[in-house]
N, CA, C and O atoms as CSV, one atom per row, in Angstrom:
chain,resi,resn,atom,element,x,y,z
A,1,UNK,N,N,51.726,148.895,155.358
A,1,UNK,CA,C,53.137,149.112,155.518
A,1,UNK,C,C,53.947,147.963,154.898
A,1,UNK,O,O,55.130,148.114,154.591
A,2,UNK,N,N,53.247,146.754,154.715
A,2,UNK,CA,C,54.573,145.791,154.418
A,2,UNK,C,C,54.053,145.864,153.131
A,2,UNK,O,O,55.033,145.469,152.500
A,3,UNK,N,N,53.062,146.128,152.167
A,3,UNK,CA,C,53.179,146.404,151.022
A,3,UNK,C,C,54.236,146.944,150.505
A,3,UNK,O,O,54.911,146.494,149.579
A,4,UNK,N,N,54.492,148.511,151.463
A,4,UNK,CA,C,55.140,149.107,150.432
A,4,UNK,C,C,57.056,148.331,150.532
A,4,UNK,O,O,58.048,148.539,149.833
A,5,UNK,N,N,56.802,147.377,151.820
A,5,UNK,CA,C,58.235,147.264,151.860
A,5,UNK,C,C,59.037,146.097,150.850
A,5,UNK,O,O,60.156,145.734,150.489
A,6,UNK,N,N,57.176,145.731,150.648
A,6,UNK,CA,C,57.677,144.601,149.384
A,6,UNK,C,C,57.779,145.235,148.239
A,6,UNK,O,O,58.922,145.273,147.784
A,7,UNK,N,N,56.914,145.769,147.596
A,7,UNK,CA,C,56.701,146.570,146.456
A,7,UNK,C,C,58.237,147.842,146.353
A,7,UNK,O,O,58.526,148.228,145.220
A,8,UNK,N,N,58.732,148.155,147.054
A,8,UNK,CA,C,59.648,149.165,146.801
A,8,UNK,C,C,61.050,148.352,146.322
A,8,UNK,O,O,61.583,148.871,145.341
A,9,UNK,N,N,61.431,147.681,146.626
A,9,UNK,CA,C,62.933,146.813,145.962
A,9,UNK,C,C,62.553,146.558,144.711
A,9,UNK,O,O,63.314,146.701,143.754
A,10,UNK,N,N,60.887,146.009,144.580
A,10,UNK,CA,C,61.134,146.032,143.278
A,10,UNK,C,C,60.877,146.855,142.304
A,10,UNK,O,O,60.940,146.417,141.156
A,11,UNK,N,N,60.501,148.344,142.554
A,11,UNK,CA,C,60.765,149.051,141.679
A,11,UNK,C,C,62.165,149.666,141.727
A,11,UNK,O,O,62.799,150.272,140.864
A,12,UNK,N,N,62.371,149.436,142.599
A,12,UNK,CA,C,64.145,150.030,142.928
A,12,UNK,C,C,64.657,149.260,141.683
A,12,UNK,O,O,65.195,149.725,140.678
A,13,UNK,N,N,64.302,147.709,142.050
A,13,UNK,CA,C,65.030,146.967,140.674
A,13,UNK,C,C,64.609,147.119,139.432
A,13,UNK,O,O,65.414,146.629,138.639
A,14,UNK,N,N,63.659,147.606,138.919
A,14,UNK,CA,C,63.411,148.360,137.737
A,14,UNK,C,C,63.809,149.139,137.235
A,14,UNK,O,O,64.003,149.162,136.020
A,15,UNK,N,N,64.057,150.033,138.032
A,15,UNK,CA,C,64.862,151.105,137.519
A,15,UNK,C,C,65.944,151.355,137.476
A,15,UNK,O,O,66.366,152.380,136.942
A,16,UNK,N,N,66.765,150.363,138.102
A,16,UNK,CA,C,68.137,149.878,138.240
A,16,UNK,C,C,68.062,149.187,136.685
A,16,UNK,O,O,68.720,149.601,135.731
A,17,UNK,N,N,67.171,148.112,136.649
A,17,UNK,CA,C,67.392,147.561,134.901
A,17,UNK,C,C,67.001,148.184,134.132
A,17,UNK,O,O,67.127,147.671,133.021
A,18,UNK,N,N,66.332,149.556,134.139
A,18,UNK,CA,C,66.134,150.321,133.283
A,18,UNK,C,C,67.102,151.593,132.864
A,18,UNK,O,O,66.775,152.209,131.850
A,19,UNK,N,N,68.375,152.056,133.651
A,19,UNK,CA,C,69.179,153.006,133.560
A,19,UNK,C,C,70.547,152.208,133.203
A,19,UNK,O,O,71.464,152.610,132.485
A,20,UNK,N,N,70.429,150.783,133.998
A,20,UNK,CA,C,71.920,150.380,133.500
A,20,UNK,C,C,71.901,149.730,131.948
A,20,UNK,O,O,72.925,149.673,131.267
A,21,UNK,N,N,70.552,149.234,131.472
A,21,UNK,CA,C,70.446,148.021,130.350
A,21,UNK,C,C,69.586,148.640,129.623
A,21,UNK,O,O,69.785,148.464,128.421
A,22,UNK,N,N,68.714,149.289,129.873
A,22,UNK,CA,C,67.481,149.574,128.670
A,22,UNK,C,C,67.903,150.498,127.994
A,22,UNK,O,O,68.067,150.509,126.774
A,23,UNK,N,N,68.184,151.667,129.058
A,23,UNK,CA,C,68.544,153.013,128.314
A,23,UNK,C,C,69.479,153.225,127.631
A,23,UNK,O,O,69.361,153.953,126.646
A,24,UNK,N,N,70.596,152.682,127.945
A,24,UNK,CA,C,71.708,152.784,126.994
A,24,UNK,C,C,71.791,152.289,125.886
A,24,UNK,O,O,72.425,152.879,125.011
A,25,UNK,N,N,70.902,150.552,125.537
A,25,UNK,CA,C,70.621,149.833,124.097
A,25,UNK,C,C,69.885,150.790,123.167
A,25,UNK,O,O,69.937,150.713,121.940
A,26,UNK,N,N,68.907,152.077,124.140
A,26,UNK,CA,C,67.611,152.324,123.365
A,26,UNK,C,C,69.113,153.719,122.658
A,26,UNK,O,O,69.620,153.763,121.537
A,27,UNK,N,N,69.339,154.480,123.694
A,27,UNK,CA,C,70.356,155.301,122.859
A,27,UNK,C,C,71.825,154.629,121.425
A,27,UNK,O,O,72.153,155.250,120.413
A,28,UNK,N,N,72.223,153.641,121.761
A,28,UNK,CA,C,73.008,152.700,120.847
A,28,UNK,C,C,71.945,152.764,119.501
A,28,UNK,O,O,72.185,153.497,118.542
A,29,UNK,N,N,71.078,152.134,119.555
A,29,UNK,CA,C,69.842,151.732,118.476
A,29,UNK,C,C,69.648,153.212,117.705
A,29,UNK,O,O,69.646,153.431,116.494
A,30,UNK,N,N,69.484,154.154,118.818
A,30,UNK,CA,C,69.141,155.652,118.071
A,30,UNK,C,C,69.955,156.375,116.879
A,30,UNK,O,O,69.673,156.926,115.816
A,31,UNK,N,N,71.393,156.007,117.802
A,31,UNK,CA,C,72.935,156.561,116.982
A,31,UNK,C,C,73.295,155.577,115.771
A,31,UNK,O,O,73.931,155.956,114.788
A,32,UNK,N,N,72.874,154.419,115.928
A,32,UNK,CA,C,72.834,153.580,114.452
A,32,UNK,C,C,72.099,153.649,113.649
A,32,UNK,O,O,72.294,153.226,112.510
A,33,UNK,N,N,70.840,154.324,114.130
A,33,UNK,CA,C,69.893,154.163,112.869
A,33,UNK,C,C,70.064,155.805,112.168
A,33,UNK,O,O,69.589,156.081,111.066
A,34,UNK,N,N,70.724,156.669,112.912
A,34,UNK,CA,C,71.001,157.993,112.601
A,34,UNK,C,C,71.783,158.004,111.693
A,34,UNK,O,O,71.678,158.912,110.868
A,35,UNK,N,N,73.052,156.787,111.510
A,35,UNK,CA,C,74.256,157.206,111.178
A,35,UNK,C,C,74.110,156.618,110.051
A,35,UNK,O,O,74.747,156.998,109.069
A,36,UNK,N,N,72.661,154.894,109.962
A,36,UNK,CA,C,72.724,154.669,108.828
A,36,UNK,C,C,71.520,154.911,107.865
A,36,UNK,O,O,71.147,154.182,106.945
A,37,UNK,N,N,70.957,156.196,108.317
A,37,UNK,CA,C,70.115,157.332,107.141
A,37,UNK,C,C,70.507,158.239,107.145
A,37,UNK,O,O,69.742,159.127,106.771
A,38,UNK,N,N,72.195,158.733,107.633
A,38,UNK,CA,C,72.674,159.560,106.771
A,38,UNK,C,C,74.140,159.469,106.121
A,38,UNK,O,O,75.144,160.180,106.173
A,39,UNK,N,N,73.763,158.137,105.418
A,39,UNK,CA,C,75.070,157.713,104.708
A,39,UNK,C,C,75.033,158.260,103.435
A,39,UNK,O,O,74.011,158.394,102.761
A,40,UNK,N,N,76.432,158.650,103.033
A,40,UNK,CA,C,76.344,159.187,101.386
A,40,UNK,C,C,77.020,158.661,100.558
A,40,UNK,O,O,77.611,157.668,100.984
A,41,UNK,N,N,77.259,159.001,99.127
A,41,UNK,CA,C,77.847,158.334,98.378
A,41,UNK,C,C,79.056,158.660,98.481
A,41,UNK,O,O,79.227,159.859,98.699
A,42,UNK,N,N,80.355,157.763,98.371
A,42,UNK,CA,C,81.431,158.015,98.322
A,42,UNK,C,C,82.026,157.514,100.130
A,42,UNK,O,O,83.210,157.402,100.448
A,43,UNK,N,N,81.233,157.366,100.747
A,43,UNK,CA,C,81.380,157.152,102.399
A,43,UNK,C,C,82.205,155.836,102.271
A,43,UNK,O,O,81.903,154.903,101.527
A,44,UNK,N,N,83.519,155.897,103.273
A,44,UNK,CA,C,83.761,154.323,103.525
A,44,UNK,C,C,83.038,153.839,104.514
A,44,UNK,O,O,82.440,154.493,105.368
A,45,UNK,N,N,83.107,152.360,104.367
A,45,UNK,CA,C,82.206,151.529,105.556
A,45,UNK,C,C,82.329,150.348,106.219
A,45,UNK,O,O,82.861,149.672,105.338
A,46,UNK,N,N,82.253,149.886,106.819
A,46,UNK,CA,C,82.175,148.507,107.269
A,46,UNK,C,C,80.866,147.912,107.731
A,46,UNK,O,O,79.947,148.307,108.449
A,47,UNK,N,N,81.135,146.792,107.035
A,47,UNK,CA,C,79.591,145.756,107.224
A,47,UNK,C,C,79.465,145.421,108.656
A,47,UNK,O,O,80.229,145.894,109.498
A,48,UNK,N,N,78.740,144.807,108.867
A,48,UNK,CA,C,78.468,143.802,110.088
A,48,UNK,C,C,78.936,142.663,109.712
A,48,UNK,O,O,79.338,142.077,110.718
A,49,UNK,N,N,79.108,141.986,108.690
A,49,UNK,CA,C,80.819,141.137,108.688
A,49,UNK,C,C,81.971,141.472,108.183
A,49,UNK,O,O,82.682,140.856,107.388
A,50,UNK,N,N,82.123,142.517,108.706
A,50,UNK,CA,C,83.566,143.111,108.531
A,50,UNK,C,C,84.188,143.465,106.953
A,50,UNK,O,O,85.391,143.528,106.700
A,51,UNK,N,N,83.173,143.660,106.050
A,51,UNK,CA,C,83.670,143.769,104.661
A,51,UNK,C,C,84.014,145.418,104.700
A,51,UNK,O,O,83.188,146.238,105.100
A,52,UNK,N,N,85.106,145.709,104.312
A,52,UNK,CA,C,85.194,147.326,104.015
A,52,UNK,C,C,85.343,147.568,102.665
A,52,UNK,O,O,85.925,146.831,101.868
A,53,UNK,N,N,84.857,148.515,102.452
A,53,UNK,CA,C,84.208,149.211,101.012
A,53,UNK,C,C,84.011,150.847,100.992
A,53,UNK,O,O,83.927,151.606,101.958
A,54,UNK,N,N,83.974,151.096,99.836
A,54,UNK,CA,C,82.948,152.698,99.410
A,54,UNK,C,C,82.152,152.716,98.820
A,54,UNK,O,O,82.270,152.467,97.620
A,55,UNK,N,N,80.990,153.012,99.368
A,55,UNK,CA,C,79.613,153.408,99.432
A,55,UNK,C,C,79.439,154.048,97.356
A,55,UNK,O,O,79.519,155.189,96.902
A,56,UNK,N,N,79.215,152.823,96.695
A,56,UNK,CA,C,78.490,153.470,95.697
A,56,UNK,C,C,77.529,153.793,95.348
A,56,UNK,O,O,77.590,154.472,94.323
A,57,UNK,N,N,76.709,153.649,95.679
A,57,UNK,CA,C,75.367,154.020,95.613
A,57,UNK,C,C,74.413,153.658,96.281
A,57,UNK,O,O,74.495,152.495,96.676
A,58,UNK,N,N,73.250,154.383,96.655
A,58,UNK,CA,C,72.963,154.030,97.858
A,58,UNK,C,C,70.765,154.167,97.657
A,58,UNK,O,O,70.204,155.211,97.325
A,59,UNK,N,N,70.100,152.973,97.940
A,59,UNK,CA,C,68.676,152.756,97.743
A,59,UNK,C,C,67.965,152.948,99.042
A,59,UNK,O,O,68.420,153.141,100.170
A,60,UNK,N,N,66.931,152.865,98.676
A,60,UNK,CA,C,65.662,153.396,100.297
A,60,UNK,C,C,66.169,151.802,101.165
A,60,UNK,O,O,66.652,151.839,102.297
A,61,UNK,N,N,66.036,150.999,100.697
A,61,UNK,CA,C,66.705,149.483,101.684
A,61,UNK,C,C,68.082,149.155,101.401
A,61,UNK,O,O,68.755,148.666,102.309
A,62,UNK,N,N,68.747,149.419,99.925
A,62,UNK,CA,C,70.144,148.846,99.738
A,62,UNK,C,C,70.730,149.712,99.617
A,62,UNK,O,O,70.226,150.804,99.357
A,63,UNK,N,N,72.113,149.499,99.780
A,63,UNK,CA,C,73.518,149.849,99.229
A,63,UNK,C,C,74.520,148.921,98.370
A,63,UNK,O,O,74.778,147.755,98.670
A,64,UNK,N,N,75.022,149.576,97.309
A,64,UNK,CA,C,75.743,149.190,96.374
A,64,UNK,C,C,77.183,149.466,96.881
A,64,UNK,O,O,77.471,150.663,96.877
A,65,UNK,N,N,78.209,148.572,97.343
A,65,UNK,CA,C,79.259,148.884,97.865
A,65,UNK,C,C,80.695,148.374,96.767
A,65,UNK,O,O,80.716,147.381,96.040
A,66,UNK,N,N,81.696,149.310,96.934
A,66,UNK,CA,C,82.951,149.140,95.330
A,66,UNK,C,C,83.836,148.859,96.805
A,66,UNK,O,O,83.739,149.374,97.919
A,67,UNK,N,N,84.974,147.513,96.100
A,67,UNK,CA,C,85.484,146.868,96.957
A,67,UNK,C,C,86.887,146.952,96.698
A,67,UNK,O,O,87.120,147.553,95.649
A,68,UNK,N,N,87.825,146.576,97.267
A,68,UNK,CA,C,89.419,146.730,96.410
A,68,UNK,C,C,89.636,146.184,95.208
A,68,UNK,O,O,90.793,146.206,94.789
A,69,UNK,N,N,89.033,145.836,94.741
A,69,UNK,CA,C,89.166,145.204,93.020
A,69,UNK,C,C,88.199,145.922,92.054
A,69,UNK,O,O,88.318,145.774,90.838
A,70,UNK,N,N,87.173,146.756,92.640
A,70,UNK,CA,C,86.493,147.435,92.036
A,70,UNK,C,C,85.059,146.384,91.678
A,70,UNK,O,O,84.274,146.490,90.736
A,71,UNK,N,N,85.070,145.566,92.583
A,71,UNK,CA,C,84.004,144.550,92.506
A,71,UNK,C,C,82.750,145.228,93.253
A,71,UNK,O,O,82.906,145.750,94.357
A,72,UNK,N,N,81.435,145.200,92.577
A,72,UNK,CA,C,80.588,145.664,93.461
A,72,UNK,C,C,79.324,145.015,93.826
A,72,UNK,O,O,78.522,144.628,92.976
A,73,UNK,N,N,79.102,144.869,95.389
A,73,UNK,CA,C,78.460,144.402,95.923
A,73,UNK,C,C,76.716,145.054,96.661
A,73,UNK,O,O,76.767,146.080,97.339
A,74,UNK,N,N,75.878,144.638,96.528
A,74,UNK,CA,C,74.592,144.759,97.010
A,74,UNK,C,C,74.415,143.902,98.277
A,74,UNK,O,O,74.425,142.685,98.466
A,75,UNK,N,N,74.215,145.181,99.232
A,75,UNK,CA,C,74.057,144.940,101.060
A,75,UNK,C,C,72.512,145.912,101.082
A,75,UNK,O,O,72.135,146.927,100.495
A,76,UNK,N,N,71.836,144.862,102.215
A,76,UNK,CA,C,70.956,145.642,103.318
A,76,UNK,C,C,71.694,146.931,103.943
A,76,UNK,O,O,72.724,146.900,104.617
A,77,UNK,N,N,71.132,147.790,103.668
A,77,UNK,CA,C,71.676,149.035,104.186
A,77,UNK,C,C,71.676,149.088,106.298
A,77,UNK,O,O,72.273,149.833,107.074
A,78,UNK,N,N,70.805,148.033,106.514
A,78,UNK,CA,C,70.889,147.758,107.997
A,78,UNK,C,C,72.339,147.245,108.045
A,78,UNK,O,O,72.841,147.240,109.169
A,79,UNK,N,N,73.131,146.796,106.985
A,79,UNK,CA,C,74.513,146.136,107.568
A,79,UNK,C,C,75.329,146.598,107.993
A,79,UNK,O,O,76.265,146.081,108.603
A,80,UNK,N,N,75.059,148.095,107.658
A,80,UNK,CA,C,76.416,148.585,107.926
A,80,UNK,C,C,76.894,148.585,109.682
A,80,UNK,O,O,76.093,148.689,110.611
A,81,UNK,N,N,77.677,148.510,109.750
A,81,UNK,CA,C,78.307,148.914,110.866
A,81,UNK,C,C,78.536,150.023,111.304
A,81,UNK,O,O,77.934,150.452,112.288
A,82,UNK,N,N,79.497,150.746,110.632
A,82,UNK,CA,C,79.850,151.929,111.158
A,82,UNK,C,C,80.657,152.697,109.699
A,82,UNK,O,O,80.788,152.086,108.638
A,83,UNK,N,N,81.058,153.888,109.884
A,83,UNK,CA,C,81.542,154.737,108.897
A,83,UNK,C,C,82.933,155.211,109.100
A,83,UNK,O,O,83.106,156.134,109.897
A,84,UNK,N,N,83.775,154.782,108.582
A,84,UNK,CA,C,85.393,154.680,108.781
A,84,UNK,C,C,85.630,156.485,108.641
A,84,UNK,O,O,85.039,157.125,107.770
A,85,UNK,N,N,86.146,156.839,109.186
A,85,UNK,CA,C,86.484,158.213,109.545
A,85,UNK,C,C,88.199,158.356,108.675
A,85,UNK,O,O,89.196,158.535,109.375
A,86,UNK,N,N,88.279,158.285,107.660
A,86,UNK,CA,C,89.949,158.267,106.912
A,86,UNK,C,C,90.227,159.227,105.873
A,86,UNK,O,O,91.336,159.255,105.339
């Protein structure tokens, strides 16, 4: 009996750190890696330091990004951030 009274808080607390902290990073991680294998050409974007651009062309690891001057830059395709909706 006092096994289980020890043993039960702490799975209580497991699964408490597993619904408030695990699960939600593991879904975050899912929707980013979704959003950045299905980027296309012509997509606007933002880096993970905040550079915004359009998506010129796009490699199995890189992206070629055209900038307001028409300057173009080569990023890890992990950089992106997110996909400007405009």
């Amino acid at each position: 009996m006092e096994l289980i009274g020890t043993v039960l808080p702490l799975i209580a607390m497991f699964a408490i750190f597993y619904f408030l902290l695990i699960r939600p990073q593991q879904k975050q991680q899912k929707a980013v890696r979704e959003m950045q294998s299905s980027l296309q050409k012509g997509d606007k974007i933002v880096t993970i330091g905040g550079l915004h651009g359009i998506l010129d062309s796009i490699d199995e690891d890189k992206i070629i990004l055209k900038v307001g001057d028409g300057t173009r830059l080569t990023f890890d395709r992990r950089s992106v951030r997110e996909v400007v909706k405009n």
